[in-house]
C-alpha positions in Angstrom: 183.2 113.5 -19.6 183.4 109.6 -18.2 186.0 111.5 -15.0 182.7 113.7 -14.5 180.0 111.5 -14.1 182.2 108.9 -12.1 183.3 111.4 -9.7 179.8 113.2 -9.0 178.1 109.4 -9.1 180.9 108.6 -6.3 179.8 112.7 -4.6 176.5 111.4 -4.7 176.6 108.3 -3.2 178.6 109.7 -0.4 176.1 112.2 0.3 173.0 109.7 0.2 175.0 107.3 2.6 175.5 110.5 4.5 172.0 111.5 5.0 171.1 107.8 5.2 172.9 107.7 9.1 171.2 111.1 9.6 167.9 110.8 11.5 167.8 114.5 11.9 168.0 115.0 8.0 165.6 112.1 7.3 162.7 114.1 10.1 163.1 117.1 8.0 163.2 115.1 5.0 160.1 113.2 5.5 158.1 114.2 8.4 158.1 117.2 8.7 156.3 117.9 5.8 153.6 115.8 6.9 152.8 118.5 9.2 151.9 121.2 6.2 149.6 118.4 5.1 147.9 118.0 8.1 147.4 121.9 8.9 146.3 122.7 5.1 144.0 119.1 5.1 142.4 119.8 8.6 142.0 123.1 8.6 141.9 124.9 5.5 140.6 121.5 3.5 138.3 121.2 6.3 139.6 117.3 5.8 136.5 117.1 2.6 138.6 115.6 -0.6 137.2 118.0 -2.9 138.6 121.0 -0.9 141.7 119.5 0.2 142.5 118.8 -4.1 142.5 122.7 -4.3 145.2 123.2 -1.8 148.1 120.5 -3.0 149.3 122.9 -6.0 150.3 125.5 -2.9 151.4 122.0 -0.5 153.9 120.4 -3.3 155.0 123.7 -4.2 156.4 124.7 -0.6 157.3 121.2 -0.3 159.7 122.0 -3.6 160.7 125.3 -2.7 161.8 124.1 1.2 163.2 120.7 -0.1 165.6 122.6 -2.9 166.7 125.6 -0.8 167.2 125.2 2.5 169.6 121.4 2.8 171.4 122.2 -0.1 172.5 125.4 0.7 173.5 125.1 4.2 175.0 121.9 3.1 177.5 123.7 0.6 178.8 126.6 3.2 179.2 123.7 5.6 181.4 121.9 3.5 183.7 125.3 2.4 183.9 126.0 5.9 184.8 122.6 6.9 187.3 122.5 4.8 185.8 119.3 2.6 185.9 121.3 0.0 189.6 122.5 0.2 190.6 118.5 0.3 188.5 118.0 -2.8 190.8 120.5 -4.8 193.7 118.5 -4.5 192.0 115.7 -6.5 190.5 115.5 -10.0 187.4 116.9 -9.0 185.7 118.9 -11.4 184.1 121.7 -9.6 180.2 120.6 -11.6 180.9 117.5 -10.2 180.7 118.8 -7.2 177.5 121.1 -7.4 175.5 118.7 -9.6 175.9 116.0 -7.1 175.0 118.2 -4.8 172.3 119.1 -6.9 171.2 115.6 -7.6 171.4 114.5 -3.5 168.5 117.3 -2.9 166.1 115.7 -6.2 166.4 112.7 -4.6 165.4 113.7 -1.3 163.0 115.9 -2.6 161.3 113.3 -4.5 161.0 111.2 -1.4 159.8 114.0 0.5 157.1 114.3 -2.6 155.9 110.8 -2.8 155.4 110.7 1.0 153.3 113.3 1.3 151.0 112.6 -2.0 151.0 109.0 -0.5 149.5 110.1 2.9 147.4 112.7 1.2 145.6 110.2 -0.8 145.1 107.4 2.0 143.9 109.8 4.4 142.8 113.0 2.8 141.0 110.7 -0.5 143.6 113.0 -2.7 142.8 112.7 -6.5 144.5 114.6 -9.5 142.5 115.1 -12.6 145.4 114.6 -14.8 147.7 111.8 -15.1 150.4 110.8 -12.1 153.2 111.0 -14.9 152.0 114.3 -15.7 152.3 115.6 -12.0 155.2 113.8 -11.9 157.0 115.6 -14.8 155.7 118.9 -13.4 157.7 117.8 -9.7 160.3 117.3 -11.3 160.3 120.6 -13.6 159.7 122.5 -10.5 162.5 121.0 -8.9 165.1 121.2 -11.2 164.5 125.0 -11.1 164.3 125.9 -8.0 166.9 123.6 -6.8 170.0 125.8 -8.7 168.6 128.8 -6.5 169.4 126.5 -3.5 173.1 126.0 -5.3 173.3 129.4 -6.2 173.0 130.4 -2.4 175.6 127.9 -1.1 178.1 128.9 -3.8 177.7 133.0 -2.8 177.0 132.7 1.1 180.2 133.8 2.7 179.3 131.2 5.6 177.3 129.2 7.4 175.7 132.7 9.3 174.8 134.4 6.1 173.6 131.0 4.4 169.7 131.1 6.6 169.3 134.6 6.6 169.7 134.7 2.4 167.7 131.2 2.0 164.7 132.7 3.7 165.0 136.0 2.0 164.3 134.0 -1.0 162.0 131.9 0.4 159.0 133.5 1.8 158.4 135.5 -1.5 158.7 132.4 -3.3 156.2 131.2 -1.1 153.7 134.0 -0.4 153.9 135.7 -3.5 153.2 133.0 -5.9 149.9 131.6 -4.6 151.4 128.6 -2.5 150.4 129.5 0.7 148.0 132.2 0.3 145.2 132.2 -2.7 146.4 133.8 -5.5 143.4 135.6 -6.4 143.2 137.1 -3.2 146.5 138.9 -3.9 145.6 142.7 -5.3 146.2 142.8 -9.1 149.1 144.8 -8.9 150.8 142.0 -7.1 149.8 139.2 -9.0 151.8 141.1 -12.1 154.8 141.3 -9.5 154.6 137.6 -8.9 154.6 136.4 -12.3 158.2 137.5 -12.3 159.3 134.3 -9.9 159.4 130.7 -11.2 157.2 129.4 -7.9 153.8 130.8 -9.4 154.5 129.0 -12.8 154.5 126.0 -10.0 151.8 126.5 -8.6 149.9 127.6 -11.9 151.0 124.0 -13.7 150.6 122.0 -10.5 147.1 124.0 -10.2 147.0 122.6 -14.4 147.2 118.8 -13.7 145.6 118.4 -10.7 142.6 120.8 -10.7 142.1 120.8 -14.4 143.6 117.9 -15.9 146.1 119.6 -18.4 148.9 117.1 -19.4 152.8 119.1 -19.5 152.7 120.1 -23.1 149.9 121.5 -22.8 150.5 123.6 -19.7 152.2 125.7 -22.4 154.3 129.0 -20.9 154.2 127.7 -17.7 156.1 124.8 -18.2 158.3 126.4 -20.6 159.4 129.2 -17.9 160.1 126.1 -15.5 162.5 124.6 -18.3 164.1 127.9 -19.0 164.7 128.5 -15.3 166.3 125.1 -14.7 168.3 125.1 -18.1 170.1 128.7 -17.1 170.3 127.7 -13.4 171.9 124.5 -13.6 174.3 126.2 -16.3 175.1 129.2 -13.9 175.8 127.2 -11.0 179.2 125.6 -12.1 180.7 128.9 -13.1 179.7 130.5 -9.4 181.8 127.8 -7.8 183.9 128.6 -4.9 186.5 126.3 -3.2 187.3 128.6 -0.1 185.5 131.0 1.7 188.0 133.6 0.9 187.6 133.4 -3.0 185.8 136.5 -4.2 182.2 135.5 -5.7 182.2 136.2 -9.8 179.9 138.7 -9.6 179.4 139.4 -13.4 178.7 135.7 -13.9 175.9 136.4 -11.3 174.8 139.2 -12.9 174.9 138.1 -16.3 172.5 135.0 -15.3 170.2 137.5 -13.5 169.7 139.8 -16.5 169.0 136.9 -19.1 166.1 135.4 -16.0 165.1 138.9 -15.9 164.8 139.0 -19.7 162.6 135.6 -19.9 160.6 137.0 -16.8 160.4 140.1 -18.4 158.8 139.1 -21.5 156.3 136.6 -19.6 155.4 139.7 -17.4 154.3 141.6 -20.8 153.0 138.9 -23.0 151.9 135.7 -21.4 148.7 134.5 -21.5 146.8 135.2 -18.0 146.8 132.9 -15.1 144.5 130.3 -14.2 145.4 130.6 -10.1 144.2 134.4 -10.5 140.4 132.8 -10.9 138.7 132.1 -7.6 137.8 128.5 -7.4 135.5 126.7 -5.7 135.6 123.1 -6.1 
């Protein structure tokens, strides 16, 4: 256990000095997303606070989705193909030490990512959350830690650095327009707001929606928060048995499927029996 955590803390810190000397990864990192804040405060908030509060749910939630999907990913094929990987099989290295401080280099840029744009958004756009910061911090970080093993997930199956995009924004823009982040959720026909309770981004937006709109601390988000848990607990177990070293090793798809069918299982039964969703009420604030 002490040879795992030194050797991802040592992974880690390598791959923060990393993207320290990258300017292009610290843009995308944190300016880029100042643009989404911008759009979404000057156009669809109309720049009035008590608009613009509605829209951050759907904001932080592509912020979370983009931060967890697209670096990590891309940064895992890039490695397999380089052959960084390969060199890192000849030493101690435990394969989770690998993917959780891969894992663990995106929640800290994400979280950076966050804080910028929830800093900007409150000096210029008079931002205010009902609920507490630690609360909408908590719910960050849930959402995070379950959408980032997607972003591992992708980099450990993507035969290489071609396929890697083209899968990340398969996933993506359902995530995204499917669970009420970019486009209102009660606007969606009912038939498709019982599709998107099946993906972990609209209990995101639905317990972001919780604390900042309504004031709900975590506990008592209830379901939501719980799917967010469930996802990240089964994710972040999956990812270290999909590991691949080379390119060439087959990908375990049983493992794969195995994961997919207990998700689909916990989806499943949220689908039937959860409570309904807040986001599915038009709001006008």
């Amino acid at each position: 256990m002490n040879r795992l955590v030194r050797a991802t803390a040592a992974l880690y810190v390598g791959h923060m000095l990393a993207y320290g000397r990258s300017r292009t990864a610290i843009y995308w990192t944190l300016v880029f997303p100042l643009f989404f804040l911008f759009i979404f405060g000057l156009v669809f908030g109309r720049g009035r606070p008590q608009d613009f509060d509605v829209l951050m749910p759907g904001l932080l939630t592509i912020t979370v989705i983009s931060g967890s999907m697209f670096g990590v990913a891309l940064r895992m094929v890039t490695e397999r193909e380089s052959g960084v990987l390969r060199r890192y099989r000849l030493t101690p290295v435990h394969p989770l030490s690998i993917v959780l401080a891969h894992g663990a280099t995106a929640l800290t840029t994400l979280v950076a990512s966050v804080l910028v744009q929830v800093t900007v958004a409150r000096l210029v756009f008079g931002f205010r959350t009902a609920g507490s910061p630690l609360a909408l911090g908590l719910v960050v970080l849930l959402g995070a830690l379950a959408m980032i093993p997607i972003g591992l997930v992708v980099g450990s199956v993507a035969r290489d650095s071609k396929v890697a995009p083209a899968m990340t924004n398969f996933l993506f823009f359902p995530l995204m327009f499917l669970s009420g982040a970019a486009i209102p959720f009660w606007v969606l026909p009912e038939w498709l707001q019982r599709v998107a309770r099946l993906l972990p981004t609209t209990y995101l937006v639905e317990s972001l929606q919780g604390v900042i709109i309504r004031g709900v601390n975590v506990v008592g988000l209830g379901v939501p928060a719980v799917m967010l848990l469930l996802t990240a607990v089964i994710g972040i177990s999956v990812n270290g048995l999909l590991f691949r070293w080379e390119g060439t090793e087959p990908v375990r798809v049983k493992r794969l499927v195995v994961a997919v069918v207990v998700l689909g299982v916990i989806y499943g039964t949220a689908f039937v029996f959860a409570p309904s969703l807040h986001i599915a009420e038009r709001m006008s604030k």
